[in-house]
C-alpha positions in Angstrom: 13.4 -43.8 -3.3 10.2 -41.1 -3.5 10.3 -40.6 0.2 13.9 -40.7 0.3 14.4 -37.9 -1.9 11.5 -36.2 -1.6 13.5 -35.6 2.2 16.6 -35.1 0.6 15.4 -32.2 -1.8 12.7 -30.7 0.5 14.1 -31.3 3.6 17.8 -31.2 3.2 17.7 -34.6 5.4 19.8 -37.8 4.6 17.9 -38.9 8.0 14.3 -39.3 7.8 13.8 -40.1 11.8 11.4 -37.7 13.3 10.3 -36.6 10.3 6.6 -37.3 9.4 4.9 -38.3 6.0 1.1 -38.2 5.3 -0.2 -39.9 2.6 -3.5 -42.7 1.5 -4.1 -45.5 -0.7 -2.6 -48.7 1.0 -4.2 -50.8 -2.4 -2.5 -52.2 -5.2 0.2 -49.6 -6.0 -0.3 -47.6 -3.0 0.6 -50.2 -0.9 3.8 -50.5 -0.2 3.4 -46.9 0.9 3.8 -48.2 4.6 6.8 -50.3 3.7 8.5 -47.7 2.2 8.1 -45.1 5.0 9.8 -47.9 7.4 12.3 -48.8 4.6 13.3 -44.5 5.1 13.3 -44.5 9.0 10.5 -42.4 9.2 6.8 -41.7 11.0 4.4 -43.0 7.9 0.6 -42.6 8.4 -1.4 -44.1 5.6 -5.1 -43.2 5.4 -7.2 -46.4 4.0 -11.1 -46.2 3.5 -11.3 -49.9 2.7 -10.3 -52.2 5.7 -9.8 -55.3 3.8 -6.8 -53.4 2.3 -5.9 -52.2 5.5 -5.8 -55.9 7.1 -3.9 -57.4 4.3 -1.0 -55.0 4.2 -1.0 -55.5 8.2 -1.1 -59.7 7.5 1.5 -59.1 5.0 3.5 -57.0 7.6 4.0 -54.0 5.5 1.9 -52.0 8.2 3.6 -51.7 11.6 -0.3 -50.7 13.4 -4.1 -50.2 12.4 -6.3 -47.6 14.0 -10.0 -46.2 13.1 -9.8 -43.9 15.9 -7.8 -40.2 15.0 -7.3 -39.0 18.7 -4.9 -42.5 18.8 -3.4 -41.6 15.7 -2.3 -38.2 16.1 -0.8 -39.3 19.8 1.1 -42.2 18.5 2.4 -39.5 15.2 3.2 -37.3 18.7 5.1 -40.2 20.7 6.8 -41.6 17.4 8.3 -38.0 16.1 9.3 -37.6 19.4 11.2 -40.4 19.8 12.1 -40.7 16.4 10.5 -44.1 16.2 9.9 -45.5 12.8 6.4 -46.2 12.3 4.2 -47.2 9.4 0.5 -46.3 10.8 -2.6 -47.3 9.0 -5.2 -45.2 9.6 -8.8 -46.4 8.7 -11.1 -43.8 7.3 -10.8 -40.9 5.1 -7.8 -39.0 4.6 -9.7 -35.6 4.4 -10.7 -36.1 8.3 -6.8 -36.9 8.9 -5.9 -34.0 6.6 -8.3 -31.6 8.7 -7.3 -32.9 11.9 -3.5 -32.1 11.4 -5.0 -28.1 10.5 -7.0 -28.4 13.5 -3.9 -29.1 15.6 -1.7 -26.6 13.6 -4.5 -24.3 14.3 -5.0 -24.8 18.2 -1.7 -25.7 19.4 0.4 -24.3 16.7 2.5 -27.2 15.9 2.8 -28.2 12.1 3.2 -32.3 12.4 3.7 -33.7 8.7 6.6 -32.6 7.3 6.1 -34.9 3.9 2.6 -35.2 2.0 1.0 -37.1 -0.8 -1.6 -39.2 -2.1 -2.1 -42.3 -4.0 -6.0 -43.1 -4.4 -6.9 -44.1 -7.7 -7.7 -40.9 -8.7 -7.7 -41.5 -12.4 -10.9 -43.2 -11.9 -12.4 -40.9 -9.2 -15.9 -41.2 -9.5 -16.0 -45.0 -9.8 -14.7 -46.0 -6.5 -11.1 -44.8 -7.2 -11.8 -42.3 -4.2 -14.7 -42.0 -1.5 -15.8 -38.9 -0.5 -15.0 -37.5 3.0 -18.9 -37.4 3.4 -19.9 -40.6 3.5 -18.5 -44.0 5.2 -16.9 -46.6 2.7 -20.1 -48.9 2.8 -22.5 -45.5 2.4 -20.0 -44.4 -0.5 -20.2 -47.9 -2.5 -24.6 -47.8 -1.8 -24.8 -43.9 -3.4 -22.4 -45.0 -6.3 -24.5 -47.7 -7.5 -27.5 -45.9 -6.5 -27.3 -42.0 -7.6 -23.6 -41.9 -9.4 -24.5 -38.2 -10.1 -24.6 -37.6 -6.7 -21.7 -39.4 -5.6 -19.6 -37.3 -8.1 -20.7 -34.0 -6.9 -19.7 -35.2 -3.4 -16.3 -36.4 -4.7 -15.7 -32.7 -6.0 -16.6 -31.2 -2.9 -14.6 -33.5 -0.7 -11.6 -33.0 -3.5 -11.7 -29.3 -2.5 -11.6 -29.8 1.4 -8.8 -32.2 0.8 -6.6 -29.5 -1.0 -7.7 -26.7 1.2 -6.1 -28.8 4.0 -3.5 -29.5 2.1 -2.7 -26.1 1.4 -3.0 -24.2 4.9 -0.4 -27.1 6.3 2.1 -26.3 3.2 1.7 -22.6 3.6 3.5 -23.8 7.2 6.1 -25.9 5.4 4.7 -29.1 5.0 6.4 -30.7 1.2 3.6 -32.1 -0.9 3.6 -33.8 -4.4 1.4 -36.1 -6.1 2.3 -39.4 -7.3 1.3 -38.9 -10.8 -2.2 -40.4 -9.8 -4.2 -37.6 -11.3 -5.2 -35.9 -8.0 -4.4 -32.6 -9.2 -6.1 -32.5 -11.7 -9.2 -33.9 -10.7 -9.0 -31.2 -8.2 -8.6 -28.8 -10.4 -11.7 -29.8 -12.2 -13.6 -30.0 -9.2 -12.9 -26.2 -8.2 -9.9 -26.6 -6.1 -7.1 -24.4 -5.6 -4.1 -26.2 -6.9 -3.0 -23.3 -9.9 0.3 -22.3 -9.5 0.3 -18.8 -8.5 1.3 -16.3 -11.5 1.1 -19.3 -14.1 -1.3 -20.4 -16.4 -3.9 -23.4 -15.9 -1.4 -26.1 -16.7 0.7 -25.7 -14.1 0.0 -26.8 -10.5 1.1 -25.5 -7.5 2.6 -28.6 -6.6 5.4 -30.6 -8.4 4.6 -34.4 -9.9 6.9 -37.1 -8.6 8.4 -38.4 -11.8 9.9 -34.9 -12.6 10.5 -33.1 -9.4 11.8 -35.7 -6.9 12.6 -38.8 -9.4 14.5 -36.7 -11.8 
């Protein structure tokens, strides 16, 4: 129902085919992420840093395809838009690199390819595993958490403000994000990012919440 009328308010599209939605967290809540995508007809790519998450929504069939490699992810996004395929794509690594990547092809070809964002990591609980920093690899992430937790949480802050400098240079193109009420914003906001809405004060975010915006 989230992607459904997230496309119906910010799209003005009953028909989600062709139309692409970036998002990660494929976990306990986030997980039916890839289901739903499929469930609205549309191109669903789901970044995952954990791959036991990744291969148990796959086993249960809620994710169509895996891949760790983003060169085959942003050609299958390509081929399914395209064709308007319906496609639930699980992406293992960070979603910063997949974030990047779609501003690198926006940038060098001129082609905006996500029409849809969001983002459901656990980011209530950001600097206890509930998000990995773009910096490090899942296993390298879990060693410098036990090991140096001050560390790790600087590194989350700094990968919170690539991830929302991506964000923002593909919706100043006319990509739809929200959050999902997971608390990314405002972790982002601590951490520096630039998520204020412009001309408001502090509380407000650039970026509408879920429950509100789209459910309401």
């Amino acid at each position: 129902l989230t992607v459904l009328n997230a496309g119906r308010r910010y799209l003005k599209a009953e028909d989600l085919s062709g139309k692409v939605f970036v998002t990660s967290g494929l976990g306990g809540m986030s997980g039916a992420q890839a289901k739903a995508a499929v469930i609205a007809g549309c191109v669903g790519i789901i970044a995952e840093v954990d791959e036991a998450a990744l291969l148990k929504r796959h086993k249960q069939g809620w994710l169509m395809e895996i891949s760790n490699n983003l060169d085959h992810c942003i050609a299958r996004l390509r081929e399914a838009r395209k064709k308007k395929i319906t496609l639930s794509l699980g992406y293992h690594g960070n979603v910063v690199d997949l974030w990047e990547r779609l501003v690198h092809e926006l940038d060098t070809t001129g082609e905006l390819l996500v029409d849809l964002g969001s983002d459901q990591t656990s980011c209530h609980n950001p600097f206890n595993g509930g998000y990995y920093p773009v910096q490090l690899g899942f296993e390298e992430g879990k060693q410098l958490l036990s090991s140096n937790p001050g560390k790790f949480r600087t590194l989350v802050q700094e990968s919170l403000k690539r991830h929302v400098a991506a964000i923002n240079k593909l919706a100043d193109k006319g990509m739809f994000f929200w959050d999902y009420g997971n608390a990314f914003l405002l972790e982002a906001q601590r951490a520096g990012a630039d998520v204020t809405k412009k001309g408001a004060d502090k509380t407000e975010f650039r970026y509408p919440s879920y429950v509100q915006h789209i459910m309401g």
